[in-house]
C-alpha positions in Angstrom: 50.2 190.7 -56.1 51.9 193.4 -58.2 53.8 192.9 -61.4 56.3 194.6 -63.4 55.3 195.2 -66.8 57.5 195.9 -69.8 55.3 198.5 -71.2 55.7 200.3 -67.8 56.2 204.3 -68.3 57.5 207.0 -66.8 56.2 207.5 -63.1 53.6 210.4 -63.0 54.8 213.3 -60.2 55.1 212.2 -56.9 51.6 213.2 -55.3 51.7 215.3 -51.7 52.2 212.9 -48.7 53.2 210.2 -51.1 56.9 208.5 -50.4 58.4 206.7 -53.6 60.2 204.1 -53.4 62.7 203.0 -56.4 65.0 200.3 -56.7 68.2 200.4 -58.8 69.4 197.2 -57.6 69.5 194.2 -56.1 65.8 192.7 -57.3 66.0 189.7 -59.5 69.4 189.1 -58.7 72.2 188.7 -55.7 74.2 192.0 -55.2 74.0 195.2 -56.3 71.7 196.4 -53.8 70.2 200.0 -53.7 67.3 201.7 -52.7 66.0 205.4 -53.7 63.6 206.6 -51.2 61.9 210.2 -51.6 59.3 212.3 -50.1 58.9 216.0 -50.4 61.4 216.0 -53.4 63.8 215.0 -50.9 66.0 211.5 -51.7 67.1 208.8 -49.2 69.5 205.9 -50.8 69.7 203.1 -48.5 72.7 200.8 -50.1 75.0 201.7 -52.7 76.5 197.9 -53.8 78.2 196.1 -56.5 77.2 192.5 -58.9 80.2 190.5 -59.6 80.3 189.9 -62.9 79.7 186.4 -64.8 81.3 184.3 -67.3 79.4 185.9 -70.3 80.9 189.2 -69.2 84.7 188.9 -70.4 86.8 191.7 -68.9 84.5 193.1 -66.6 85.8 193.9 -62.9 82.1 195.6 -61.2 78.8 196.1 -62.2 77.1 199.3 -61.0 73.4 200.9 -60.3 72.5 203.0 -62.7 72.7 205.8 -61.0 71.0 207.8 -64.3 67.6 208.3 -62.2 69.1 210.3 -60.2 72.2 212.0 -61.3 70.2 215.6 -62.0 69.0 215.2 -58.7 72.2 214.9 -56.5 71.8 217.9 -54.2 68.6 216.6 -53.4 70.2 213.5 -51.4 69.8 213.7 -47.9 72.0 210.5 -46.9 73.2 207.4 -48.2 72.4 205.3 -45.3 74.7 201.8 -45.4 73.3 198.4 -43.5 76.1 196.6 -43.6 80.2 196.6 -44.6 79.3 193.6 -47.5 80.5 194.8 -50.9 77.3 193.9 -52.5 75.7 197.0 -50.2 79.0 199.3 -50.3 81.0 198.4 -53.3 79.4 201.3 -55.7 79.7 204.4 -53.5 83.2 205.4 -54.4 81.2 206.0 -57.8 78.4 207.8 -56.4 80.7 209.8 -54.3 83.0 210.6 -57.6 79.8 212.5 -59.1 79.2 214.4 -56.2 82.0 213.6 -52.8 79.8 215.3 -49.9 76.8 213.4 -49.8 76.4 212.2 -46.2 77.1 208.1 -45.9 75.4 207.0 -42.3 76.1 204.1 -40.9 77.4 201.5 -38.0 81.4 202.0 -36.8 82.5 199.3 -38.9 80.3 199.6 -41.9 81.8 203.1 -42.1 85.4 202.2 -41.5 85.3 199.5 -44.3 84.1 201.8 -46.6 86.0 204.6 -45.4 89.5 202.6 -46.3 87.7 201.6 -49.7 87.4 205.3 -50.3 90.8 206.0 -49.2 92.0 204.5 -52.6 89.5 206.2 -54.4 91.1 209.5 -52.3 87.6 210.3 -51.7 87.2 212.1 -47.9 83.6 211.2 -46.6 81.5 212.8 -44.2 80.1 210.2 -42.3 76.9 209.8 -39.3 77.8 206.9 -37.1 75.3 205.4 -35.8 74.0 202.4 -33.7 71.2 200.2 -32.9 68.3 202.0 -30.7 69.4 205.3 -32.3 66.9 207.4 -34.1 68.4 210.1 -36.4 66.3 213.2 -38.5 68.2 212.8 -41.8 66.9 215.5 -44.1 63.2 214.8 -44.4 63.4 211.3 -43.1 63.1 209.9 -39.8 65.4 206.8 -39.4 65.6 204.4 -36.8 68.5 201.9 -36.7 68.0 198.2 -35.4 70.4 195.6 -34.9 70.2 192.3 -36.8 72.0 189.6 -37.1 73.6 188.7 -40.3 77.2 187.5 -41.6 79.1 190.6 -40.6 79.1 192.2 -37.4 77.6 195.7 -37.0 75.0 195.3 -39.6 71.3 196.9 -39.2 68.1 197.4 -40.6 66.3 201.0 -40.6 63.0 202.2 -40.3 62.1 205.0 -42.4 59.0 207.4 -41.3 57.7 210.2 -43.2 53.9 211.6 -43.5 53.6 209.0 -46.0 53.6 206.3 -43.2 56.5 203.8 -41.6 58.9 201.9 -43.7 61.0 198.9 -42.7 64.3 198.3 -44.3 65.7 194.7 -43.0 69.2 195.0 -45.6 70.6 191.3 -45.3 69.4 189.3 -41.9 69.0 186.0 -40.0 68.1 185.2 -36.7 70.5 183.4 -35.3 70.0 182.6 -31.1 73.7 181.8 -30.3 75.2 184.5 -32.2 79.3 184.7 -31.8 79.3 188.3 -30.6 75.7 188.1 -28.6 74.7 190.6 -30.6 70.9 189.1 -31.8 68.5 190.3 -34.0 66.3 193.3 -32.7 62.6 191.5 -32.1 61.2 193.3 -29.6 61.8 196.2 -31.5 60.7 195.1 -34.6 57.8 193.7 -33.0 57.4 197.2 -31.4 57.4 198.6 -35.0 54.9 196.2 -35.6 52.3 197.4 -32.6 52.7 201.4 -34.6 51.9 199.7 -38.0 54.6 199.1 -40.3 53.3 200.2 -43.7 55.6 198.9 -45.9 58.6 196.3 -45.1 61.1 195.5 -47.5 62.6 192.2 -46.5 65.6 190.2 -47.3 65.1 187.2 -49.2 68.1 185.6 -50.5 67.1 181.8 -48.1 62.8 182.4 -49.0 63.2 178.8 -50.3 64.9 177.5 -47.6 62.8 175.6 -45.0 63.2 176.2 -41.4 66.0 177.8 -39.3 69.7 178.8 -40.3 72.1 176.9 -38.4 73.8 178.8 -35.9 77.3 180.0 -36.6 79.2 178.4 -33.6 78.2 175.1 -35.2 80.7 175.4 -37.5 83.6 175.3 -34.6 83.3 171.9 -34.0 83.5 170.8 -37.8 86.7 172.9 -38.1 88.5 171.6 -34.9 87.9 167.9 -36.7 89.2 168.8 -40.1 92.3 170.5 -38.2 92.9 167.6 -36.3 93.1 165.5 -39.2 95.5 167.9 -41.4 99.4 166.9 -41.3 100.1 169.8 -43.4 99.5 173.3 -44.6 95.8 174.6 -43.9 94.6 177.7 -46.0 91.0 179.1 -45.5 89.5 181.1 -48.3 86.6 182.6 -47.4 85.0 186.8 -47.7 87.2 189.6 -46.6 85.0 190.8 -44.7 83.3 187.4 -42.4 84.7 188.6 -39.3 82.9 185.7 -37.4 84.2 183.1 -39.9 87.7 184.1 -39.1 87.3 184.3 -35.8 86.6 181.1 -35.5 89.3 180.0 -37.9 91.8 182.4 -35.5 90.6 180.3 -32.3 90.8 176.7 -34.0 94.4 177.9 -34.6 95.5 179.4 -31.3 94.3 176.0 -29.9 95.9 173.9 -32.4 99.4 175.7 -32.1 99.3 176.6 -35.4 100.3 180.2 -36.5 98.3 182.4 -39.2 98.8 184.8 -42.0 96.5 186.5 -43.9 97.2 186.8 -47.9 95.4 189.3 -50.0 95.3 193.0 -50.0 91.4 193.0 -48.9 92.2 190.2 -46.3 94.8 192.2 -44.9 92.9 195.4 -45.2 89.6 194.3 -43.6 90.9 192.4 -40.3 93.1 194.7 -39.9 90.3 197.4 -39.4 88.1 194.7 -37.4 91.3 194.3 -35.2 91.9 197.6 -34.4 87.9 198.3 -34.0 87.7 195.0 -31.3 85.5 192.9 -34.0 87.8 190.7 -34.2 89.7 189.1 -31.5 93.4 188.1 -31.9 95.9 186.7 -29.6 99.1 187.6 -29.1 101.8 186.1 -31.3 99.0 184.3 -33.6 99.2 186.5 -36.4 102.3 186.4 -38.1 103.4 188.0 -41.6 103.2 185.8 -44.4 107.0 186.5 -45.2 107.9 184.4 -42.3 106.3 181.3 -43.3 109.2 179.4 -44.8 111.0 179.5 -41.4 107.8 177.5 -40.2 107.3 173.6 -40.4 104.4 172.8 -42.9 102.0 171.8 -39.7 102.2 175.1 -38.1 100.8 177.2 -40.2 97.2 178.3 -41.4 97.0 181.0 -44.2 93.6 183.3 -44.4 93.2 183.9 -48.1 90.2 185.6 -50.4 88.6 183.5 -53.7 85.8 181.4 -51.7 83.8 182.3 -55.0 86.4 181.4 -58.1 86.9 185.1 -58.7 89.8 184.5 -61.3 92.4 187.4 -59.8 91.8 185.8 -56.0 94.5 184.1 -54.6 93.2 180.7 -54.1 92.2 180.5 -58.1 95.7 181.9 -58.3 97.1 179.7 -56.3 95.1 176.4 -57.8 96.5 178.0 -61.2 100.2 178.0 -60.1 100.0 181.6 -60.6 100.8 182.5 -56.9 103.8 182.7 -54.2 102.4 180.3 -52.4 102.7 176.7 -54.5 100.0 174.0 -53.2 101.7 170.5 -52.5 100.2 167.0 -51.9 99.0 167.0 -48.4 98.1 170.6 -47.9 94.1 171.5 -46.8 91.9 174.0 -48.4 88.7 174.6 -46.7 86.2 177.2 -48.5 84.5 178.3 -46.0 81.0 180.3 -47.9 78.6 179.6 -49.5 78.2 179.3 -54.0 76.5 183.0 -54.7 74.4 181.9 -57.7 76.4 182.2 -61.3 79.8 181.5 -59.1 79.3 177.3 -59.6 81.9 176.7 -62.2 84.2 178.8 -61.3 84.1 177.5 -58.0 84.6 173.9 -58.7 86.8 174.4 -61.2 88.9 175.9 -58.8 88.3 172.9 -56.6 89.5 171.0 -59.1 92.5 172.7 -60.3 93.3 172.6 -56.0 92.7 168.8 -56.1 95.0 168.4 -59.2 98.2 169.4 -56.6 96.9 166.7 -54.1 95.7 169.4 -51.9 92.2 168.1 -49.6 89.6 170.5 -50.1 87.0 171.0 -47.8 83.6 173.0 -48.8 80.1 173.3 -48.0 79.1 170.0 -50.4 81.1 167.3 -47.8 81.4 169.6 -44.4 79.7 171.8 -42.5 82.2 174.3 -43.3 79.6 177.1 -43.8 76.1 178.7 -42.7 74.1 181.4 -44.1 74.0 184.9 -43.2 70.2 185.0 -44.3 66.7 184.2 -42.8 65.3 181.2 -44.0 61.5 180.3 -44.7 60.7 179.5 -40.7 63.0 182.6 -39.8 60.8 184.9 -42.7 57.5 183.1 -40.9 58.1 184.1 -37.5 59.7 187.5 -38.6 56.2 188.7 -40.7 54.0 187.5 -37.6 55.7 189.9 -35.6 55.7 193.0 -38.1 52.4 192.9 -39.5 53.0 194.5 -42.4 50.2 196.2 -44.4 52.2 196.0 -47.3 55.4 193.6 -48.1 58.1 194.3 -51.1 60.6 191.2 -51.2 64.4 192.7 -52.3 67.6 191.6 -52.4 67.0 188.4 -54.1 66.4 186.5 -57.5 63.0 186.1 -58.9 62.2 182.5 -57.0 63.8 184.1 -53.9 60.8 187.3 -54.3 58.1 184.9 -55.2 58.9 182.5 -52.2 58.4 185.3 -50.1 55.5 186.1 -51.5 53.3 183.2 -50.9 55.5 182.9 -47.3 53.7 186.5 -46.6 50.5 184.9 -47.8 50.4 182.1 -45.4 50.9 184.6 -42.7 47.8 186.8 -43.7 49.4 189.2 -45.9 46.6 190.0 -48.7 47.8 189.3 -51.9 47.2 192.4 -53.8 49.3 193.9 -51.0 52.4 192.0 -52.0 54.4 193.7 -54.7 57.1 192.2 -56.8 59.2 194.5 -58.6 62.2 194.8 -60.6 65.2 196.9 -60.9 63.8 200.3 -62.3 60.6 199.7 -61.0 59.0 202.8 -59.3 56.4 201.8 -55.8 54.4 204.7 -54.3 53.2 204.4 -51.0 50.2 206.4 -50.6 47.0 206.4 -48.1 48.9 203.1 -46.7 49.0 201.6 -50.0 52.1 200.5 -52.1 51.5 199.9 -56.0 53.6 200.0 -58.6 53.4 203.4 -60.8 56.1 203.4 -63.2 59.4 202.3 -64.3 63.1 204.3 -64.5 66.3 203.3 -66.1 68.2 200.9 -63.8 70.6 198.9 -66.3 73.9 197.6 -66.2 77.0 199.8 -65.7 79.5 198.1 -66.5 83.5 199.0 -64.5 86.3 197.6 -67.1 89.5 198.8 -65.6 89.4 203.1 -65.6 86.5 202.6 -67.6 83.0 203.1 -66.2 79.8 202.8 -68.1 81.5 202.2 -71.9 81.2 199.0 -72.1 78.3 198.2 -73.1 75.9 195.3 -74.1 77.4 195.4 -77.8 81.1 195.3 -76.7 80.5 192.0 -74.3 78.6 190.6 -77.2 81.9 191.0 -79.5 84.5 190.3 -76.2 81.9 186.6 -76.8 82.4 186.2 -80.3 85.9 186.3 -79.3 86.4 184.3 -77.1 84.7 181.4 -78.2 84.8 181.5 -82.4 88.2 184.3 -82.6 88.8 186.4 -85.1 89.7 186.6 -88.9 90.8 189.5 -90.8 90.5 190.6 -94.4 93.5 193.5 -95.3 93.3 194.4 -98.8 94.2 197.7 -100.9 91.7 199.5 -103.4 92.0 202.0 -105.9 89.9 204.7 -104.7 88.5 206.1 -108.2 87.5 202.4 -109.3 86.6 199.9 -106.8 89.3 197.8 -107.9 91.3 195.4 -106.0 95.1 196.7 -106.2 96.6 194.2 -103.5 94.9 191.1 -101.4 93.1 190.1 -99.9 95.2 189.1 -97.8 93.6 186.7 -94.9 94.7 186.0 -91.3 93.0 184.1 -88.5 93.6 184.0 -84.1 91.2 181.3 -81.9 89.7 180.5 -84.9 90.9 177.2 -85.4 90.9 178.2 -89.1 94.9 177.3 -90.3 95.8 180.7 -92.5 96.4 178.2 -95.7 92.7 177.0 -96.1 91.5 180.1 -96.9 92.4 179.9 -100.8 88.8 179.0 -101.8 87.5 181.8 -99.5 90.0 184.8 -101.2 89.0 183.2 -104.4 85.3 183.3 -103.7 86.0 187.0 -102.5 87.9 188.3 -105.1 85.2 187.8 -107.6 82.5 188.9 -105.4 85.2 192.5 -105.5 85.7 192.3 -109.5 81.7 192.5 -109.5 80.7 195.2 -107.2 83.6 197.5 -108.5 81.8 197.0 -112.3 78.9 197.6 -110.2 80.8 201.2 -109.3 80.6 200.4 -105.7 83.0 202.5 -104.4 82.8 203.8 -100.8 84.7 202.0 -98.3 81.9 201.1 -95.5 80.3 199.0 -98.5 83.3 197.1 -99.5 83.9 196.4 -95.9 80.2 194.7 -95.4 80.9 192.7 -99.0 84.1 191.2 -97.3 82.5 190.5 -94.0 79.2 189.1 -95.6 81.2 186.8 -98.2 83.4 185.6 -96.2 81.6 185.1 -93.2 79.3 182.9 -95.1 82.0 180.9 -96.1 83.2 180.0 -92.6 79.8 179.2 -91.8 79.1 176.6 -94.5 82.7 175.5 -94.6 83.3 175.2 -90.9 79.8 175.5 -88.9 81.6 178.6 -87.1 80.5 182.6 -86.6 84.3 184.4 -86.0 84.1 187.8 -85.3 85.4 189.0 -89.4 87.5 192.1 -89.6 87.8 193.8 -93.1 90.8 196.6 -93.1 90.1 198.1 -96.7 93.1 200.7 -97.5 92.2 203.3 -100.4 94.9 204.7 -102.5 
């Protein structure tokens, strides 16, 4: 088994017949998923996705690749090819495309119609490769063969890459589920086709690696949704991911059978099965879909709403609804059902949604006290079966946390993988196949970019470390005036405090404390401003810590005259 190392370098030249394979996302952690394949001095990105941030990143909206690997290398880019329509594997391309707008995106009808509305608003104009499973396409210096599989979306599929280098297997997100909604099941005999030629290297989803047995097909959760609306006398609104087609479905037929009329709230709600709609992903009866304008004209146990924030996302509008911060007011009797899964990180904010929702006497129903969800991911028993029937020489786990890549690890173990054929990376990581043998060569810059607003890639680490400080200790500041030629203090300092809990009129000791520690550095002929500035914020920083146990962020504003 391979392992990352800190004091990894930079990757030595790719050798002939060698196929590199890099990823800038989506290894020790859930989203953000992207791949950088290249052979010949030719690039393949498979995945271009987004991270949602986390409560110790105040203000942030996205987190990015790094795309820095491979910026002086654009024109080199043969295709972006895109498994699936989730954002976590689409969300970054408008960002991509913004550095260079004609690199070829390939991918399934609705995987490309999702992201070709997303780059609408971005008024990027794609050109796109549809594909579909069974299809093999000659994409630059790569062969790629598309296979259907069976995940949380419809349309989504996993690729196999050959070059010279050998035959690479790209599963993007999975499961295997036997009933499938749409009938549309997971490719085996192909895979185990791929499997007879010799699949040299299969990167495989493992988000469930730690989950035993089989996912639980989807149509199971019909029956648990016709109970809970039988039971509701009021309002029922569904939050759940703009883009679970299936999920919605079966929300839409529960409805239709219940007599209950449905509206969709949120611009990606609206957006998303709107396209699946008009693409015939998504199955609608006539008259059941109303516009959510209308819904005051309706008694309280007719309608269903379809809204986003299944994950506590704080701008959603079921956290702004559980806020009273939305049109729609939750009243006593109303039913919420959150119908996904907790993405790791997502906990608090999730129940604390489910609590503000509880406060207004609304019943919420989630995956904790229903069977309101599944998983759009193979589990351990699904990952078992899957690696008998590829035989992989060599097996990279992805798209998953580091006890997600190490469960599949020893799962590829117990199936006869070798052990120093397994190779856990991280994000940055560089893995060369060559002479059938993937090892871990190198490392590349794959860090956080941060999206704040217009802003893309200025935040940094040192700006979400002072966006901390002030949220949780707030801020004092320190204005004073100096005379320039002396040191001397001429006015102040004058002391103000916000979120500090610090009341403005106990700081008497502290401007007493800092005025002599002033008097003494101006005798000392201390004169330049940047020094006066790191007296103030060393004195009286050290006062709020012995005084008050707290670390504020402390602002000096030194004016020279």
């Amino acid at each position: 088994m391979s392992h990352p190392h800190p004091d990894l370098g930079t990757p030595p030249p790719l050798a002939p017949n060698a196929l590199r394979i890099t990823p800038l996302g989506g290894l020790g952690e859930i989203g953000r998923n992207m791949t950088v394949f290249e052979y010949g001095g030719r690039l393949l990105i498979v995945d271009c996705g987004v991270l949602f941030p986390e409560e110790e990143q105040p203000g942030v909206d996205l987190i990015l690749p790094d795309f820095t690997s491979i910026r002086d290398r654009l024109d080199k880019i043969d295709g972006i090819v895109l498994t699936h329509g989730h954002e976590d594997h689409i969300g970054a391309v408008p960002y991509l495309l913004r550095e260079k707008p004609d690199l070829p995106l390939i991918g399934s009808k609705l995987t490309l119609a999702l992201i070709e509305a997303k780059l609408a608003e971005h008024r990027i104009r794609p050109y796109t490769l549809e594909v579909k499973e069974g299809q093999r396409e000659r994409i630059g210096a790569f062969d790629c063969e598309f296979i259907a599989v069976n995940h949380s979306i419809p349309d989504a599929l996993a690729v196999a890459i050959r070059t010279p280098a050998g035959l690479v297997v790209a599963t993007g997100d999975f499961k295997m589920d036997q009933v499938p909604l749409d009938r549309r099941l997971t490719d085996l005999p192909t895979f185990a086709r791929l499997g007879e030629e010799g699949i040299d290297l299969l990167l495989v989803d493992s988000t469930n690696a730690e989950v035993p047995g089989f996912i639980a097909p989807e149509r199971e959760i019909g029956p648990v949704l016709q109970q809970v609306f039988d039971r509701a006398d009021k309002r029922i609104i569904v939050a759940s991911f703009a883009s679970h087609v299936h999920r919605i479905q079966q929300v839409l037929d529960t409805a239709h059978e219940f007599g209950r009329k449905v509206a969709f709230v949120g611009r990606s709600m609206v957006r998303n099965m709107g396209i699946a709609r008009d693409l015939g992903y998504l199955k609608v009866p006539g008259g059941l879909v109303v516009d959510v304008k209308t819904l005051d004209d309706l008694p309280d146990e007719d309608v269903v709403l379809i809204c986003t924030g299944s994950q506590g996302e704080p701008m959603a509008a079921l956290s702004r609804m559980a806020n009273r911060d939305h049109q729609i007011r939750i009243v006593e009797g109303d039913t919420v059902i959150l119908a996904s899964s907790l993405i790791p990180g997502n906990e608090n904010a999730v129940y604390r949604v489910i609590n503000g929702l509880t406060r207004w006497g609304a019943n919420v129903v989630h995956k904790g006290n229903a069977k309101v969800h599944v998983s759009g991911h193979a589990s351990a028993g699904e990952l078992l079966y899957f690696f008998n029937i590829c035989k992989p020489r060599n097996l990279m786990p992805v798209h998953g946390e580091w006890r997600h890549l190490r469960a599949v690890s020893e799962l590829g173990q117990k199936t006869g993988i070798r052990k120093d054929r397994i190779v856990i990376a991280e994000d940055g990581v560089v893995v060369d196949l060559v002479d059938g043998v993937a090892r871990i060569v190198g490392k590349v810059q794959a860090g956080y970019v941060y999206v704040d607003g217009l802003s893309v890639g200025e935040i940094g680490e040192g700006s979400l470390k002072d966006r901390r400080i002030l949220g949780d200790e707030g801020i004092i500041t320190a204005f004073m005036v100096v005379d320039s030629s002396t040191g001397k203090v001429l006015s102040g300092p004058n002391i103000q405090a916000r979120g500090s809990g610090i009341d403005d009129d106990a700081f008497g000791p502290a401007i007493a404390k800092l005025q002599e520690a002033l008097s003494r550095s101006a005798q000392d002929g201390v004169l330049e401003t940047r020094q006066i500035q790191q007296l103030v914020r060393r004195t009286l920083g050290k006062w709020v810590s012995d005084t008050y146990r707290r670390r504020p962020m402390i602002l000096p504003m030194v004016v020279e005259v």
